[in-house]
C-alpha positions in Angstrom: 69.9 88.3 52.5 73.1 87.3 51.4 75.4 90.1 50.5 77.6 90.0 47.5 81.3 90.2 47.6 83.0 92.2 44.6 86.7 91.5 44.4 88.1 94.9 42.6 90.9 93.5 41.1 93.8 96.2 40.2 94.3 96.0 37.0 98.6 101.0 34.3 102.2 108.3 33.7 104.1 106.0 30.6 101.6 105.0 27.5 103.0 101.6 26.1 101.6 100.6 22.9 102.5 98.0 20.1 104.4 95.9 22.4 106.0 96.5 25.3 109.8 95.7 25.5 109.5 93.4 27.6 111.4 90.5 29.0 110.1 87.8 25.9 110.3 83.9 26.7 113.9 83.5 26.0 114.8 86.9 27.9 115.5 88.8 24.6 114.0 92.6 24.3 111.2 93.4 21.5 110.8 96.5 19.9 107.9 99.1 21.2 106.6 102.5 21.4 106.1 104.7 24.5 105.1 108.4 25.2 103.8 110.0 28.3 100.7 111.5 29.6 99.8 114.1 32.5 102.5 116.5 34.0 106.2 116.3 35.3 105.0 115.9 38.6 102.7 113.0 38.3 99.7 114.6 39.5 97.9 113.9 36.2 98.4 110.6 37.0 97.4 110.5 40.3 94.2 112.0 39.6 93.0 109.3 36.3 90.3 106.5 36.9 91.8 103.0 37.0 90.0 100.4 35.0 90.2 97.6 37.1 88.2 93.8 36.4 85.8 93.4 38.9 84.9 89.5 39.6 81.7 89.5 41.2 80.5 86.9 43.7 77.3 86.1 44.6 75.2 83.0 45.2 73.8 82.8 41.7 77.1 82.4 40.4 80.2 84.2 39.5 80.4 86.6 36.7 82.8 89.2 35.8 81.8 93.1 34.9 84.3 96.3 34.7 84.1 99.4 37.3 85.5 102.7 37.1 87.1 103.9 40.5 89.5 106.5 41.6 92.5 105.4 43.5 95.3 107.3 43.8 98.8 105.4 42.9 101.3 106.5 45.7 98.9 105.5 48.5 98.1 101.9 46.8 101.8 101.6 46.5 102.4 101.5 42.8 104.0 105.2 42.9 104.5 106.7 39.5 106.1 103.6 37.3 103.2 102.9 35.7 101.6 102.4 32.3 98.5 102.2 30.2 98.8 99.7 28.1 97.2 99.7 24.2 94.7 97.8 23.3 96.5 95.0 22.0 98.8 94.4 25.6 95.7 95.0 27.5 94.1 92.2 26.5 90.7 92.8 27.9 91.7 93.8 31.5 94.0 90.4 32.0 97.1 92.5 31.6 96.1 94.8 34.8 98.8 94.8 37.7 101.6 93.1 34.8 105.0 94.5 35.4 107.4 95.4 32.6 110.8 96.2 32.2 112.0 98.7 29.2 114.5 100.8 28.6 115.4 103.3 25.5 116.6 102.0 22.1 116.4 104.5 19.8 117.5 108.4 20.0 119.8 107.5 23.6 120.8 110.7 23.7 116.8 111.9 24.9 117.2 109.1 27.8 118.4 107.8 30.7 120.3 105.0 30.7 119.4 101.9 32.4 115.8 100.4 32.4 112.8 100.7 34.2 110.2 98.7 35.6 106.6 99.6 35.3 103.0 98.2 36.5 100.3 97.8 34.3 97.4 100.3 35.9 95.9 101.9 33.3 94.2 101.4 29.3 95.8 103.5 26.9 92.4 103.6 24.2 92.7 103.8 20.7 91.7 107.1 18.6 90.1 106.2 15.3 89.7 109.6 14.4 93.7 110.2 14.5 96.0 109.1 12.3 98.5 106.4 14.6 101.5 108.7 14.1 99.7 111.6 15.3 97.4 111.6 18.3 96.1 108.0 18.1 99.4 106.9 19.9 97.4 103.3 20.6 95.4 102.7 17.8 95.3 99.2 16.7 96.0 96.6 14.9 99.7 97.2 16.6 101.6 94.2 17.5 99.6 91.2 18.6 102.1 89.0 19.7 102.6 88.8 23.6 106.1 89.1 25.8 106.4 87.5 29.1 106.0 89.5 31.8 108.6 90.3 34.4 107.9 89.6 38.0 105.9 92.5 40.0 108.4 93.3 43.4 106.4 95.4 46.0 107.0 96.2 49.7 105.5 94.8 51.9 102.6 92.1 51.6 99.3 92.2 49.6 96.6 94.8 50.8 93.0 94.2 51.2 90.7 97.8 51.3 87.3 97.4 52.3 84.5 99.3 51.2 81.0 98.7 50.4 77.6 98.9 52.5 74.8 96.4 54.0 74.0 95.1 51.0 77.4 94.3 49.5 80.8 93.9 50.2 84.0 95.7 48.1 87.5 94.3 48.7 90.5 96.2 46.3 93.2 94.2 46.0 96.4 96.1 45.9 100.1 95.6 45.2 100.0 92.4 44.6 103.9 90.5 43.5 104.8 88.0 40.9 103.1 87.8 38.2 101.0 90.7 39.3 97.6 90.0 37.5 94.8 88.2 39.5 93.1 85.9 37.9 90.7 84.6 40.7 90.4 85.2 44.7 88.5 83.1 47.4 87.5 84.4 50.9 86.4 82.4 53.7 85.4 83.6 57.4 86.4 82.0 60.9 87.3 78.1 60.5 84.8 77.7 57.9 85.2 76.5 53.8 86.1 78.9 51.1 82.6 81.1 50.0 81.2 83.6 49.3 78.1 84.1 51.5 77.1 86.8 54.3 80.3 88.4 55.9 79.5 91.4 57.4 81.8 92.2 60.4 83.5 88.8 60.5 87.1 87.8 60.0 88.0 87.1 56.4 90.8 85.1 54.9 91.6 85.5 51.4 93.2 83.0 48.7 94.6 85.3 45.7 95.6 83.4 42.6 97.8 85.0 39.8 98.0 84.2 36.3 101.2 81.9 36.4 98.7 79.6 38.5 100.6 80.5 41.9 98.4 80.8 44.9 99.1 82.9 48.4 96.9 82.7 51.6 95.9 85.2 54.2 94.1 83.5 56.8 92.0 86.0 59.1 94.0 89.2 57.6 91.1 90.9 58.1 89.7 90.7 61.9 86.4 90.3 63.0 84.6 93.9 63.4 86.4 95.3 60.5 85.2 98.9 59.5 84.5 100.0 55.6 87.7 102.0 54.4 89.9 100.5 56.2 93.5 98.5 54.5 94.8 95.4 55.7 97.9 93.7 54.7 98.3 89.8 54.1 100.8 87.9 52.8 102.8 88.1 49.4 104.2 85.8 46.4 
């Protein structure tokens, strides 16, 4: 039997709702809102489920589907600039693995100066039952315009975690650069075409394509006899 692939696609301890202020088309700053979540330390953070888009593979046909799975930040890379993201800057799960740059425009004398960049890991959900100046931080309607995203900058190239069992096969794709959302990935095995058919134990190449329509190959990043759990690292935008 044919073994599905699932491509867990890393979709945001900062809470960013309206709009982010982000780097806009013409490179000018929009206004936004921000608070935090989880401790000093981070460990909140490093503790949450990730929502990540799942785009499942299979023989039948493609499809797409959401999983819950628990990944801590530091080890994938992302370390603690990250933030969930309200409803109306997720945008469904597209916006996972975005980067963002904002800084402090209002009360400087509570920040730091300078800006930061942050990934988009996380969904920051709204609160009906709170008023939105007081516990229901992301309730919409918000802003629903969109900024451009900033381009992601990570060490090192883009990981590929395998997980899974007989039946199927689970690759995370991590710390990913550029525009820093996937948008699709193709994997092929040896010198054969791009599929998605049986690949238990062989070597695996992977074509990950963002949403700016860029495209980065890892041919045979994985070797042949791979075990489950274990990272490897390919290539990068």
């Amino acid at each position: 039997m044919a073994a599905a692939v699932w491509f867990s696609l890393l979709c945001v301890s900062v809470c960013l709702f309206s709009l982010p202020l982000g780097s806009s088309a013409d490179g000018g700053w929009q206004n936004a809102h921000a608070t935090f979540y989880g401790g000093s330390d981070a460990s909140g953070t490093m503790e949450l489920l990730l929502l990540m888009a799942s785009v499942v593979l299979n023989d039948a046909g493609g499809g797409c589907r959401r999983s819950l799975w628990i990944r801590n930040l530091l080890s994938q890379g992302y370390g603690t600039n990250t933030a969930a993201l309200s409803t109306a800057m997720f945008n469904n799960g597209l916006s996972c693995g975005s980067c963002f740059e904002i800084k402090c425009s209002a009360d400087p004398q509570w920040c730091l100066p300078g800006t930061i960049m942050v990934t988009a890991t996380n969904f920051c959900p709204p609160n009906p039952a709170q008023p939105n100046d007081n516990g229901g931080w992301c309730n919409p309607p918000g802003s629903t315009s969109t900024s451009r995203s900033l381009p992601c900058v990570k060490k090192g190239g883009i990981r590929f975690t395998i997980n899974g069992h007989s039946y199927f096969n689970l690759v995370l794709i991590t710390n990913v650069a550029g525009a820093g959302d996937v948008r699709s990935v193709a994997v092929k095995s040896g010198a054969s075409g791009w599929h998605n058919s049986l690949l238990d134990r062989k070597s695996l190449s992977f074509q990950v394509t963002t949403s700016d329509g860029r495209t980065v190959t890892s041919f045979d990043v994985v070797p042949a006899g791979w075990s489950f759990g274990q990272t490897f690292e390919g290539n990068q935008f």
